[in-house]
C-alpha positions in Angstrom: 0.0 0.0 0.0 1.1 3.5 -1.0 2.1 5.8 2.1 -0.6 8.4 3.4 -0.6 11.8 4.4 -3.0 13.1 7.4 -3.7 16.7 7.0 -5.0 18.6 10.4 -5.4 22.0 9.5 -7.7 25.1 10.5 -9.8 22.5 12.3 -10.0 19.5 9.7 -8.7 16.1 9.5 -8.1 14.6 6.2 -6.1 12.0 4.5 -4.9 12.0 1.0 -2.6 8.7 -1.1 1.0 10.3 -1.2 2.1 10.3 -4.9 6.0 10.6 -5.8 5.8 14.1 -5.7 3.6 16.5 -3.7 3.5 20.1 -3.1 2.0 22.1 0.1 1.3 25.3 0.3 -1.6 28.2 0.0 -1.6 28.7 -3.4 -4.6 26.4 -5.0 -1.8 25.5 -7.7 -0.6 23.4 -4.9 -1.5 19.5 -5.1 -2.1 20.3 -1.0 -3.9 23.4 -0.3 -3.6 25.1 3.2 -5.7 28.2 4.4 -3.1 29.4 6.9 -1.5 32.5 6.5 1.3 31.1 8.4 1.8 29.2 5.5 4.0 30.5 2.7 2.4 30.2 -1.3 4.8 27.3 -2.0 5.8 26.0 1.2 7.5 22.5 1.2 7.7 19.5 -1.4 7.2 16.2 -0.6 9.3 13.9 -2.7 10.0 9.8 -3.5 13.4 9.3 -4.8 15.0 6.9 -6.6 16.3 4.9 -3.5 12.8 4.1 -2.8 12.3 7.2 0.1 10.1 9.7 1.1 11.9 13.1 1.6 10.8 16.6 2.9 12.1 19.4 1.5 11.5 23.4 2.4 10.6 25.5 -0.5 12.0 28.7 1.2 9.3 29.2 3.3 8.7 32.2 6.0 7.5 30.3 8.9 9.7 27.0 8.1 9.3 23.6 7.4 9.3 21.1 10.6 9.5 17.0 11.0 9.1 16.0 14.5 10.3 19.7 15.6 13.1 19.8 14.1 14.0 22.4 11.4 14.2 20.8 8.3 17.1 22.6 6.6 18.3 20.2 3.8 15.8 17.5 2.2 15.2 15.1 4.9 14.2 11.4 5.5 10.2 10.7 6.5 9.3 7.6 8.4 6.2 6.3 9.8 4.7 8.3 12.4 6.3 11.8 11.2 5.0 15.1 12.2 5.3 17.6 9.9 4.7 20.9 10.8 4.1 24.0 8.2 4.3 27.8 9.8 2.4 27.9 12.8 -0.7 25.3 13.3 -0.9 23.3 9.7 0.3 19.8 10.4 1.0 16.4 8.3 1.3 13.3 9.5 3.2 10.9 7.1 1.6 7.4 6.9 3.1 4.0 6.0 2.1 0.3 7.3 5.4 -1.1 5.9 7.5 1.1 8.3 10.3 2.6 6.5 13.8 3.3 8.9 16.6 5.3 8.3 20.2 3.9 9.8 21.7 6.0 11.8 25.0 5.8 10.0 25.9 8.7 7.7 26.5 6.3 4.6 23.1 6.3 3.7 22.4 10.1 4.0 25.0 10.7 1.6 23.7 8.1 -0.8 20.4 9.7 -0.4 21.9 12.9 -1.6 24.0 11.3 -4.1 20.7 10.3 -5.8 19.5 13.9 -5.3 22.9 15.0 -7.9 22.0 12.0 -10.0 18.8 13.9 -10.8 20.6 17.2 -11.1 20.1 18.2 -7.2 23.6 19.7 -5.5 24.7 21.8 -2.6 25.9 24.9 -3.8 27.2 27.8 -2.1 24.8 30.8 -3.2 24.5 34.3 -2.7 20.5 35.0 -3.1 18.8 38.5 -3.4 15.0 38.8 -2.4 13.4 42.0 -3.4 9.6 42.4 -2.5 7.4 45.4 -3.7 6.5 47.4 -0.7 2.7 48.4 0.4 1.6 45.7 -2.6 -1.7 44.7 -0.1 -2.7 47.5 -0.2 -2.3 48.2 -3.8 -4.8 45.2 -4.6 -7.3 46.7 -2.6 -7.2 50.3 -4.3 -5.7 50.0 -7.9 -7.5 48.1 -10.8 -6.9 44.5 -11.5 -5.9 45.3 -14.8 -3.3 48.6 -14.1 -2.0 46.3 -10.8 -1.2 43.5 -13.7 0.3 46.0 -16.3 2.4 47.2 -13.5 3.7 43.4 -12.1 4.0 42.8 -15.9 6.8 45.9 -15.8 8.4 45.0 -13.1 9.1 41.8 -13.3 10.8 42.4 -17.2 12.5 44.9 -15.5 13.6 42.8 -12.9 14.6 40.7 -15.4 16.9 42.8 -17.1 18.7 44.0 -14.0 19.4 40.6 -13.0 20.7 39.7 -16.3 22.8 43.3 -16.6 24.5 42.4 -13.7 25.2 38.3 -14.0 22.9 36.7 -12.0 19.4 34.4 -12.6 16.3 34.9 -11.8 14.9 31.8 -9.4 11.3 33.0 -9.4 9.1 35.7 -9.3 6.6 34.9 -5.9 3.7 37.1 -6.1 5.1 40.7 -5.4 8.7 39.5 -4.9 11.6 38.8 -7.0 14.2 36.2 -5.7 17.1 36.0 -7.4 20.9 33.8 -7.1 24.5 34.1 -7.6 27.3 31.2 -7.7 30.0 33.0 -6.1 33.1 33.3 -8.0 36.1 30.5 -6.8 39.1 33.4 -7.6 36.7 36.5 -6.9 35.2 35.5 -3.8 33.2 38.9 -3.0 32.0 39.3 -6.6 28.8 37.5 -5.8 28.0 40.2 -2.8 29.0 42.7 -5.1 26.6 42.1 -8.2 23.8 41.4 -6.1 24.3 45.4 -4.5 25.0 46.2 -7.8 21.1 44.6 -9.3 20.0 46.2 -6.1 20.9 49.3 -6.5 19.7 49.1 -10.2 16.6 47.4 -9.2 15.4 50.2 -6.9 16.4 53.3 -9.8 14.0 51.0 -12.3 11.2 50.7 -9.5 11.4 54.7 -9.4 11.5 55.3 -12.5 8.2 53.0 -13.3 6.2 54.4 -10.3 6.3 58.1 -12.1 4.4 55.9 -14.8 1.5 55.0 -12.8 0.2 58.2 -10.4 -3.0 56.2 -10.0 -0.7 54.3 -7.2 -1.8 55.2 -3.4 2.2 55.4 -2.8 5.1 55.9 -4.4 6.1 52.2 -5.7 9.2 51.1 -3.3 11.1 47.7 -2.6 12.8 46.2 0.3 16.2 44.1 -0.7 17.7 41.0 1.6 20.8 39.7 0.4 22.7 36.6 2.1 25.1 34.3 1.2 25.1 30.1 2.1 24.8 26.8 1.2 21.8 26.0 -0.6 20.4 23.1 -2.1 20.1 23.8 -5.9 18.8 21.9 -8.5 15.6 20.3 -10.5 13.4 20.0 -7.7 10.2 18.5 -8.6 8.8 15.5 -10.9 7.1 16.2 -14.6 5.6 19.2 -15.5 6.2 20.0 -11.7 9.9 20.3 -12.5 11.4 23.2 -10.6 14.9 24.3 -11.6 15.1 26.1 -8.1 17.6 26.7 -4.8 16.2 25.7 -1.7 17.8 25.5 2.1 18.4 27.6 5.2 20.2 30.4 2.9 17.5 31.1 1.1 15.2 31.7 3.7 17.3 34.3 5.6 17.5 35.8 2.2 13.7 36.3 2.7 13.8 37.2 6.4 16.5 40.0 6.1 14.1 41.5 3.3 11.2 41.5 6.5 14.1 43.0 8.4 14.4 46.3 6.5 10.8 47.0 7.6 11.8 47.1 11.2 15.2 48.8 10.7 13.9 51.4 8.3 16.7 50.4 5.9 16.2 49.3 2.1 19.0 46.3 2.0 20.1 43.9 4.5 22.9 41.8 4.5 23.3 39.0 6.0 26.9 38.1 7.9 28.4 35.9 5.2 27.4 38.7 2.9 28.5 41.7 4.2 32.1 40.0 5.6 33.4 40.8 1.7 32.5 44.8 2.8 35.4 47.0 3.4 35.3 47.6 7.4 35.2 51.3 7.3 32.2 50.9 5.0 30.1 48.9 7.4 30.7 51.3 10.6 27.4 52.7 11.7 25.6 50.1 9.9 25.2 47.2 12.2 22.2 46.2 13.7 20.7 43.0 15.7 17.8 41.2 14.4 15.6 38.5 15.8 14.8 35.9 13.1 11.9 33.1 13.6 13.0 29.8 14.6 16.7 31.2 15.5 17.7 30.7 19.1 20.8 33.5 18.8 19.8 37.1 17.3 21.6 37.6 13.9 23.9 40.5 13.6 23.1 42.1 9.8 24.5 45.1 8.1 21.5 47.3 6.6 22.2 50.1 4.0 19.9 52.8 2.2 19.9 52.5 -1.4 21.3 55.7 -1.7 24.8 54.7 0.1 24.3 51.5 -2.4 26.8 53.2 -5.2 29.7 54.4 -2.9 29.6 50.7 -1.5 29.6 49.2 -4.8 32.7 51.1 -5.8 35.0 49.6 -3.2 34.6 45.9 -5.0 36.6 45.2 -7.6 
């Protein structure tokens, strides 16, 4: 018999067949659908692999991804009995009656990422850039449907062409946010850092100039940047026409939480600590600051910049 998921969520207990590949989140594109703002659009993937096992892996989420409590930070092992938790309340139990164990050894860990790089999955150090469109809810509720779409539609090619001016790739586009990646250079190890300030500094001069396009906005149109730098797992995550050439992984989502951050510091980038280590001392003087991230025991010591001491920055890499 094929394993089973039990979904308890917002007061309802249901069980679905698990299929090699299922996805979780709030967006109805989803094959698991969650009404739980705690839970991110595309939250976590559930996978079989070739080695015959179930796996668990975060899709960058806001609120994390959790199997018995524990954060699950690379794509990790699911046996019978499992608890997973999504954000806050959502929760999965993972089903099997042929009770499937993991040794403890680490041989079979690393075979079970070997098969991950057999289907084009790796670990990958990363320097990822999340930029999210500032005051967007409210937008929806005051600007037309069709001048909010011409205006994504804008964005996001002009996104597009930042990212491309200045080397990097475009992972996705989530809703009203850009995320976007770097493979830091082996001989030029701050070069990553260095493009991503550079896309963000360009990113935020294209957001300008297209909000003088569209007075109809309640606001002038603005964007927060997080920037961090990590290992992240990278690769064709997904099965079929859910194929997902995407990076996933603890990295990632501080990307995402350092972009929350500039809300509370009143900055418009954050870098994270692995990031802003390539940054010439005298440059980050004044800049430090201690944030508190979700599911981090220890505050996280960031650097956070306006976009208008962005160019000065950027001319002190090489």
């Amino acid at each position: 018999m094929p394993p089973k998921l039990k979904i308890v969520a917002s007061g309802e207990e249901r069980e679905i067949p698990f299929t090699d590949l299922v996805t979780v989140g709030r967006s109805k594109k989803n094959d698991i659908t969650l009404s739980d703002d705690s839970v991110s659009r595309s939250h976590a993937i559930l996978r079989r692999l070739a080695d015959g096992k179930y796996y668990i892996m975060d899709s960058g989420s806001t609120n994390g991804t959790f199997v018995n409590e524990k954060r699950v930070l690379v794509p990790s092992p699911l046996t019978n009995g499992d608890k997973i938790r999504l954000g806050d309340t959502a929760l999965l139990v993972f089903q099997h009656e042929e009770e499937l164990t993991i040794p403890d050894d680490d041989d079979d860990y690393t075979d079970a990422l070997a098969t991950m790089v057999a289907t084009r999955t790796v670990i990958q150090k990363l320097t990822v850039l999340v930029a999210d469109i500032r005051g967007y809810s409210r937008m929806t509720e005051e600007v037309p449907v069709g001048v909010l779409g011409s205006l994504l539609g804008q964005w996001f090619r002009a996104a597009g062409e930042v990212v491309e001016k200045n080397g990097g790739v475009v992972d996705k586009f989530i809703g009203d946010a850009a995320m976007v990646r770097w493979l830091p250079d082996k001989e030029q190890k701050d070069a990553s850092v260095y493009a991503a300030l550079r896309a963000a500094h360009d990113l935020h001069v294209a957001t300008e100039s297209l909000s003088g396009e569209y007075p109809q906005l309640p606001h002038p149109l603005r964007i927060g940047v997080g920037i961090n730098t990590g290992q992240a797992l990278l690769g064709n995550l997904g099965g079929g026409s859910a194929s997902d050439y995407t990076a996933l992984g603890d990295a990632v989502n501080l990307a995402f939480r350092f972009e929350e951050a500039t809300k509370t510091l009143n900055a418009n980038v954050v870098l994270g600590p692995d990031s802003y280590v390539y940054l010439p001392d005298e440059k980050k003087q004044d800049h430090y600051h201690t944030v508190t991230v979700k599911n981090r025991d220890e505050p996280i010591t960031v650097c956070a910049f306006a976009f208008e001491e962005l160019p000065a920055l950027i001319k002190t890499g090489r």
